[in-house]
N, C-alpha and C positions, 0 to 999 in steps of 0.2 A: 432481490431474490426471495420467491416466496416458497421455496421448496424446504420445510422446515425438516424433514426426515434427515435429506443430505448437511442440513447446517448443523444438526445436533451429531450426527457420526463424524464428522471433519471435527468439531469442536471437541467431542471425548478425546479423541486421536492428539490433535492439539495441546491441552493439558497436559498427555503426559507427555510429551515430547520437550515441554518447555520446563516439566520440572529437570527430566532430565539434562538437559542441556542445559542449563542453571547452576545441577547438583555440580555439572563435570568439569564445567568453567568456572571454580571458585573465584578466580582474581576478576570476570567481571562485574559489572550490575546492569541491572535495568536502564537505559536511559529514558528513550521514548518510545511510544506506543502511536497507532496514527492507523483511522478505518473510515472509507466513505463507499454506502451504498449510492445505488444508483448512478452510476456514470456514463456521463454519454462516450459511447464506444463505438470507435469501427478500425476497420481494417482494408487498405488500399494495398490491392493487387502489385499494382505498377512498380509500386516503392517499396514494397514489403513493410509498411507503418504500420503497426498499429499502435491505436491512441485509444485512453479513456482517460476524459476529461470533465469538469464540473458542469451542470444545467440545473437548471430551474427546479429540477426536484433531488437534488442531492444533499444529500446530510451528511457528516461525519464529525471528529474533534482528534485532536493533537493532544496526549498528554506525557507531561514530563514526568516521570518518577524519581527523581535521583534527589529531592527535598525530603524533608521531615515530614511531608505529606504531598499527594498526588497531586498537581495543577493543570487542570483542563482548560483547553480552547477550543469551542464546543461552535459547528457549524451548524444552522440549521438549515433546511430546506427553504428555497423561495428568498433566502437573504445574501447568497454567494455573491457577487460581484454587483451589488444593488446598491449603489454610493459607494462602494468601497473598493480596497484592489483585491479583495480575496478570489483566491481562484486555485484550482486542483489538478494537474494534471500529469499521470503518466503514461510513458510513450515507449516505442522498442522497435527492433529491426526483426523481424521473425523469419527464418527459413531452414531451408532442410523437412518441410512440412511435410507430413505422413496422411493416412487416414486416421492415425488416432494420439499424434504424437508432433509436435515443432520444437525449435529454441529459439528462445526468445534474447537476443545480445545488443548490446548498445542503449541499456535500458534507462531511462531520466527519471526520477523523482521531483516536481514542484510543487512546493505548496504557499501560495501566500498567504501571509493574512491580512488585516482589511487596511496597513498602510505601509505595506510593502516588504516588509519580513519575510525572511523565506526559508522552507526547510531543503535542503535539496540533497540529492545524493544521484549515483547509479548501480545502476545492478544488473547481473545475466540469469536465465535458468532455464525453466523446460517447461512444454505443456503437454499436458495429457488428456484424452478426451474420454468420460467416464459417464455416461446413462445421461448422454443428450448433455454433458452440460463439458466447460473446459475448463483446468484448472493447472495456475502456471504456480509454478516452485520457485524464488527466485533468492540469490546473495544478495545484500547490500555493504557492495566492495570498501563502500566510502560516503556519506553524509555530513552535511553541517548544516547547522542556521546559518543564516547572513542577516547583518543588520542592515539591514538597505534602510528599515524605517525607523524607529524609537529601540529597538535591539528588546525590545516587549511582545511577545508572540501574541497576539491577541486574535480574539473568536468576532463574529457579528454580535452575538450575545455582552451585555454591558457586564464585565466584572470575570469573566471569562477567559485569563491569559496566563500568561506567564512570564519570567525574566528567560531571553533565550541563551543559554548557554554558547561557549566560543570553543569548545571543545570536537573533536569527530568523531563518529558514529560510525557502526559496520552492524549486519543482522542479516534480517532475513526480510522477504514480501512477498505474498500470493496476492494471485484473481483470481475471482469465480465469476462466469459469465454462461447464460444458460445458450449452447448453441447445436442445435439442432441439423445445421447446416455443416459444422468443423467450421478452419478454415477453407471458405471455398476460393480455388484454386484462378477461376473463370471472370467471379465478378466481382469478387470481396466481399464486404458487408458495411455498413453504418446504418445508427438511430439505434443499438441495441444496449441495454443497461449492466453494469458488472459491478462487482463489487473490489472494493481491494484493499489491504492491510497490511503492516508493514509492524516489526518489532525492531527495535535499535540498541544495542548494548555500547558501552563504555568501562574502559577502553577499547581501544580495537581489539575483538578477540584473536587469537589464531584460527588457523582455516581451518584444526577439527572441530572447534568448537559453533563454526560458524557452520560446515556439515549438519554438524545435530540439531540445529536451529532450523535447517530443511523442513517446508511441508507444516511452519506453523504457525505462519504469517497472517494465515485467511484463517485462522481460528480465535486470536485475539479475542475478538468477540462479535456475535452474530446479534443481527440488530430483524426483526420482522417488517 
């Protein structure tokens, strides 16, 4: 997304939302953090899918907080699933669709990395459609790592990982996807790119706290 006006007003918004929501949930912390632009995206009529998934020009990283210092697993463009099993993708059931308004439920979180580690979770919420572009608000009910591979989260990039934690996760995750079109109702869509970001606390918070976490998932951080 190259609309830098709308990524810096979502982002101010964002800050304070997350100090908030920080301030008011003393007993949690940070866990993880996790943002990829560029995803390939669409949305099937029939089935009410929508899917945005990793391609060829998608970037993002996974980072843990909950250490004595931040540990990134940092994807870059052009190296996602190129010898290795890293791969992205989130999915949802969308309906009740408006002209400027759906929910989005049944929603998967995967993410691999490049030998089969995985972050996963799911989550529900809502979209809204605001000056040509869509933006989904979503909980994240429930998340974990799985060890499938070395229990070591690991990036494409060498030196780039982390130990993956056994612990679960609840938060929050936005898209931002530019659609000019909404959802169309007639033919759907695919080949379009969106962005999407996810914030993860530990413990599991309660469900006000996980309220206030609403709406600042897609602000984590905005990448050009």
């Amino acid at each position: 997304m190259k609309n830098h006006t709308i990524q810096k007003l979502i982002s101010g918004v964002g800050c304070i939302a997350i100090a908030s929501a920080m301030s008011n949930a003393g007993v949690v912390t940070l866990g993880t953090t996790f943002g990829f632009t560029d995803l390939d995206t669409s949305y099937d009529v029939g089935s009410g899918l929508y899917i945005a998934q990793s391609s060829l020009i998608t970037s993002g990283d996974v980072t843990r907080h909950d250490l004595p210092s931040a540990q990134t697993a940092a994807f870059n463009a052009g190296e996602i699933g190129f010898g290795n099993d890293a791969f992205v993708e989130f999915r949802m059931d969308l309906s009740n669709i408006t002209g400027s308004s759906a929910d989005g439920l049944n929603g998967r979180i995967l993410i691999h990395d490049i030998d089969g580690d995985t972050l996963e979770g799911t989550f529900s919420g809502s979209w809204d459609m605001l000056g040509g572009f869509g933006f989904f608000d979503g909980i994240v009910d429930f998340a974990t790592y799985n060890a499938n591979g070395n229990s070591v989260f690991e990036s494409t990039g060498a030196g780039s990982e982390f130990d993956a934690p056994s612990y679960d996760l609840s938060g929050a995750i936005s898209f931002l996807i530019q659609m000019p079109e909404w959802f169309d109702t007639t033919n759907g869509f695919d080949n379009r790119t969106s962005q999407g970001d996810g914030i993860l606390l530990t413990p599991t918070p309660g469900s006000v706290s996980l309220l206030a976490l609403g709406g600042l998932a897609a602000t984590r951080r905005r990448r050009s």
